[in-house]
KOLKOLTOR-911223 format. One record per residue (C-alpha): residue in one letter; x, y, z. Coordinates in pm, whole numbers, plus 50000, padded with zeros to 5 digits. Example, Ala and Ser with C-alpha at 12.3 -4.5 7.8 and 13.67 -1.06 7.14 Angstrom:
<sites>
A512304955050780/S513674989450714/
</sites>
This chain:
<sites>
X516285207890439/X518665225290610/X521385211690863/X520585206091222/X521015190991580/X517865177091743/X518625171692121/X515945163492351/X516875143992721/X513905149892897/X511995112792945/X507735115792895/X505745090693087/X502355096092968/X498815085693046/X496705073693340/X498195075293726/X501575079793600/X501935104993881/X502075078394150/X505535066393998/X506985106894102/X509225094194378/X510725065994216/X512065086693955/X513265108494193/X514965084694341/X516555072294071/X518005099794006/X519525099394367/X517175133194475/X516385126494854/X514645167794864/X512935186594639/X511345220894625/X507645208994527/X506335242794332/X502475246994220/X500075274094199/X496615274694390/X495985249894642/X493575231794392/X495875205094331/X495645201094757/X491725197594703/X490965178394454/X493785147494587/X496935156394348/X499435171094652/X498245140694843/X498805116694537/X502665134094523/X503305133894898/X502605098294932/X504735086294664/X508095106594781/X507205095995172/X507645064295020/X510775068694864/X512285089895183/X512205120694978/X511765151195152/X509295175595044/X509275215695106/X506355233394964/X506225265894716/X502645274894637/X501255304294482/X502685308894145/X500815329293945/X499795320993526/X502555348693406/X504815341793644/X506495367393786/X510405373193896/X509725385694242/X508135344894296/X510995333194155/X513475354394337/X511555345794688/X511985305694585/X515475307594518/X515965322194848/X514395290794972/X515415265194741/X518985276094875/X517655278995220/X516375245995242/X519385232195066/X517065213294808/X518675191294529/X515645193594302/X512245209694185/X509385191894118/X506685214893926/X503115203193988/X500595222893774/X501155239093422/X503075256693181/X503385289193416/X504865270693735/X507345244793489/X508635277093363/X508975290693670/X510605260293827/X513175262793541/X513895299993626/X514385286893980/X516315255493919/X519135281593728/X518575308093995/X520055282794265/X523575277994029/X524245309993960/X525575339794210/X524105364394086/X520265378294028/X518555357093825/X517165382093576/X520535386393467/X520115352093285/X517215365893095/X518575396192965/X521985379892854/X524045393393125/X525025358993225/X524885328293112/X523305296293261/X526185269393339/X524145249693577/X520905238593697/X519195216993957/X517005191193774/X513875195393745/X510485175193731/X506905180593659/X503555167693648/X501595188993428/X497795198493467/X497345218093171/X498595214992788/X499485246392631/X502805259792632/X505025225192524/X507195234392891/X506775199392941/X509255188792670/X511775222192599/X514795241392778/X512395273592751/X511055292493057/X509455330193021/X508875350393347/X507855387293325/X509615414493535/X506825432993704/X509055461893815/X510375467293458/X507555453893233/X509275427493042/X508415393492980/X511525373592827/X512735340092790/X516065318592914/X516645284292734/X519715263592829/X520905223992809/X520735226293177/X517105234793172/X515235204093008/X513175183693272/X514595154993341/X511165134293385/X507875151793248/X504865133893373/X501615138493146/X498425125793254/X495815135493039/X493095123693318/X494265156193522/X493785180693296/X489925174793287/X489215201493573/X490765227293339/X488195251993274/X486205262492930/X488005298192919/X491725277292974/X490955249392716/X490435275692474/X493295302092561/X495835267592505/X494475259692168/X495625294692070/X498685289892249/X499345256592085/X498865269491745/X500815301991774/X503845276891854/X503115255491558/X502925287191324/X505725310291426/X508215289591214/X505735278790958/X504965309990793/X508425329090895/X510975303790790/X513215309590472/X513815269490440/X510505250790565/X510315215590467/X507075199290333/X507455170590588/X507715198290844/X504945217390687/X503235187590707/X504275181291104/X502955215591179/X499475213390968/X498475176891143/X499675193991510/X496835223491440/X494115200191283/X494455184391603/X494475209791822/X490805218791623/X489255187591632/X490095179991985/X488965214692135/X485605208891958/X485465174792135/X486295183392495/X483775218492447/X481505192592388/X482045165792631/X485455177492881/X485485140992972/X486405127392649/X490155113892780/X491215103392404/X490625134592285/X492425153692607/X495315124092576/X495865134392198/X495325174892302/X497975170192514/X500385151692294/X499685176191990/X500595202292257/X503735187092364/X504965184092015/X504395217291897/X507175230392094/X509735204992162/X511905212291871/X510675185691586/X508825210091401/X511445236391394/X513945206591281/X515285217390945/X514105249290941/X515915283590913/X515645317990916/X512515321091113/X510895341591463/X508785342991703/X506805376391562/X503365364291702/X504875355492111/X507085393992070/X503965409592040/X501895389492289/X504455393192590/X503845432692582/X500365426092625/X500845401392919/X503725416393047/X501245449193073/X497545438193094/X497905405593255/X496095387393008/X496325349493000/X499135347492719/X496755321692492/X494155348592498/X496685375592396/X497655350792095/X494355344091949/X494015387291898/X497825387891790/X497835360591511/X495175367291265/X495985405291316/X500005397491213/X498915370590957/X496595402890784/X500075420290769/X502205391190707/X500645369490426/X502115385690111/X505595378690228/X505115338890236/X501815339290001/X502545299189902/X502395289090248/X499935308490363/X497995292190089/X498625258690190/X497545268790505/X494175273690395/X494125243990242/X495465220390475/X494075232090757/X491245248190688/X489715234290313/X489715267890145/X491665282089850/X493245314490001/X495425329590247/X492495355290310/X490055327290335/X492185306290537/X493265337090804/X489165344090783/X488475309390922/X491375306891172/X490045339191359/X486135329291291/X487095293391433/X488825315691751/X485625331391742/X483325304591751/X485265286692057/X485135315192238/X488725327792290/X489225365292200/X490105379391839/X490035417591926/X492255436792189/X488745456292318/X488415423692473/X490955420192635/X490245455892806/X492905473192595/X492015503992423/X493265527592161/X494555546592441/X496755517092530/X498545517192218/X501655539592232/X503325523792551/X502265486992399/X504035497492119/X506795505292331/X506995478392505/X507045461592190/X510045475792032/X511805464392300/X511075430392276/X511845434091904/X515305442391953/X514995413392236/X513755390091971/X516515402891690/X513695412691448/X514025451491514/X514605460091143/X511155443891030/X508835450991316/X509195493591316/X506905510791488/X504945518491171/X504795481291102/X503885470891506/X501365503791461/X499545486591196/X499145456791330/X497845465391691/X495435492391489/X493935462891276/X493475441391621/X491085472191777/
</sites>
């Protein structure tokens, strides 16, 4: 097990009407007015935006609304709520809603510190020294936002979807109640399983040092994520198994699995951001084609783990068996295993592949992912 640092400040209060308590920690934190971002006005109709307005009135926080963020959040969004984060003179943002408007929030929260344009944090040209705090309640487990320093936002101008990740950038309070996540739709609940699992895998198979306790981590976060989904497709109002969706989701990307680990990447999310940062496709859907495609390509590079993927997760004996059932499990459930359905033809392949060279050298795995190899693997997804 290799040498490491595990640092995590962000504070989890989890489980039923844990949302009403949203002002107090605000105010214990001394914020008296926050940028409140979210995305459609759902949250307005079905009581959540009324739930949050009540409890900051109550602590004399002041509130000023940013709606509309988009899933794959976009720079120009952010750029327009830094304008008014500053104009406003906020000292916080509280993110109501998922993965896509806590990233966004984060990108915003930096924005506000720093002088410059914000997409200069994202492609290294600055770095992030500062951030307001930020806050969430989440409404849909998927991409682990909750709990990490991580944000992605895509540049529609440019067509790149990259990442900042900073000290400054952890949410101070995360608020998950599994009870509001019910509303999320079929198509969603699947799309975050894949996205849930791609996090758990990227350092499982790619690591040069992965610990069996690790291993181990990573194998009970997807068996999970599989037995839960199969509940709530069956009954959506199941809260134990939502409650322990959630959780697995949170863990999968909060830095415990990746604890003691070296030498790995994130092959699976390079190739997946050309294909959202392009296509607009939701980013889980984009990762259920990606992975068993890569693992096809992949597996005789880390053929013992692979193997004990099969057999951990799935019961079989090998890695062809056990990538077989991981895309005919996709397949059953419903989320997509082929880029034809996403609406991305042959066609579409040379500026994909692009696209994805760049995010290789973004990534730092240029050398391995050529465009013969990225070729080959977007050919076998078809």
């Amino acid at each position: 097990m290799d040498n490491f640092t595990f640092f995590n400040p962000t504070r989890v209060e989890f489980g039923k009407g844990k949302e009403q308590f949203i002002g107090q920690h605000l105010a214990d934190h001394g914020i008296k007015k926050v940028l409140l971002c979210y995305g459609s006005d759902r949250i307005k109709r079905d009581g959540l935006f009324g739930v949050v307005g009540k409890s900051l009135d109550e602590h004399g926080i002041q509130f000023v609304e940013c709606g509309g963020i988009v899933s794959n959040p976009v720079l120009s969004k952010v750029r327009e709520a830094i304008a008014l984060a500053r104009g406003q003179q906020v000292e916080a943002i509280l993110s109501v809603g998922g993965g896509s408007v806590l990233d966004s929030s984060k990108a915003i929260a930096a924005g506000v510190r720093y002088a410059g344009d914000v997409w200069d944090l994202f492609i290294g040209k600055a770095s992030i020294d500062g951030a307001l705090p930020v806050f969430d309640i989440l409404t849909l487990a998927a991409t682990g936002s909750e709990m990490n320093n991580g944000a992605v936002v895509t540049n529609e101008v440019t067509q790149e979807k990259f990442a900042i990740g900073s000290v400054h950038t952890y949410p101070k309070v995360s608020i998950v109640n599994p009870a509001l996540m019910k509303t999320v739709s079929r198509d969603y609940l699947v799309y975050s399983a894949a996205d849930v699992i791609a996090h758990a895998i990227e350092g499982y198979f790619t690591a040069t040092a992965e610990p069996r306790f690790q291993s181990r981590l990573v194998e009970a976060i997807i068996n999970t994520v599989i037995e839960t989904t199969e509940t709530l497709l069956a009954d959506p109002d199941d809260y134990d198994a939502r409650a322990e969706f959630a959780w697995a989701s949170t863990q999968a990307l909060n830095g415990l699995i990746y604890a003691g680990i070296s030498g790995y990447s994130y092959p699976n999310h390079m190739i997946e951001h050309a294909l959202s940062a392009l296509f607009n496709v939701p980013h889980g859907a984009g990762l259920s084609v990606v992975m068993p495609a890569w693992m096809k390509w992949y597996h005789g590079r880390n053929p013992v783990q692979f193997q004990r993927f099969a057999k951990y997760v799935f019961g079989v004996d090998s890695a062809e068996q056990g990538i077989a059932a991981l895309e005919k499990w996709f397949d059953r459930i419903g989320t997509p295993t082929r880029l034809s359905q996403l609406g991305i033809t042959e066609a579409d392949l040379p500026k994909t592949i692009d696209n994805v060279l760049g995010n290789a050298v973004y990534f730092g795995v240029a050398e391995i992912y050529t465009r013969e190899v990225v070729t080959t693997i977007l050919k076998s997804a078809l």
